[in-house]
N, C-alpha and C positions, 0 to 999 in steps of 0.2 A: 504494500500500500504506500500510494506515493503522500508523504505527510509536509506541510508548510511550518518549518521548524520558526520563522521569525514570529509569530504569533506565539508560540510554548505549545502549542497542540500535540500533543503524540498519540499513538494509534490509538488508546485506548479511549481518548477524548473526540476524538472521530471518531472510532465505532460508536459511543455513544450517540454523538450527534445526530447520525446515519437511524441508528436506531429509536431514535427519538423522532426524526423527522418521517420517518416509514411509519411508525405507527398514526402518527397523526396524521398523517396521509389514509393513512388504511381505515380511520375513523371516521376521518371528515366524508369517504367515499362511503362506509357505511353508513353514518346518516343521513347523507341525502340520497340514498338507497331506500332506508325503512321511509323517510318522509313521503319520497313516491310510490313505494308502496302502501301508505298509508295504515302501519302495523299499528294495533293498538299497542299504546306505552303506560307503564306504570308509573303515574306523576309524581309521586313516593318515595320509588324507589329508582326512576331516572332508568331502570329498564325493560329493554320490550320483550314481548314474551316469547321470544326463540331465544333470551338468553344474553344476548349483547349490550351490554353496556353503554349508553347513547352519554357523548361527551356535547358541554355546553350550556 
């Protein structure tokens, strides 16, 4: 992995980042997934009933 040492980043602060920014990637496309499918959501408990966790 190619890493930008002038900033102090090293791999493990990129993987993190990477993996930080994939899941909220991957959440933001599930919620506007269940919104068009129109899942019923538990307003409670923030989530819908197949089990996902709706961030926001």
């Amino acid at each position: 992995m190619i890493v930008d040492r002038r900033y102090g980043w090293g791999e493990a602060e990129v993987a993190w980042a990477i993996a930080v920014w994939a899941e909220n990637l991957f959440s933001a496309c599930r919620l506007s997934q269940t919104l068009s499918e129109r899942e019923p959501i538990d307003a409670k408990m923030g989530v819908s009933k197949n089990g996902w966790e709706q961030v926001g």
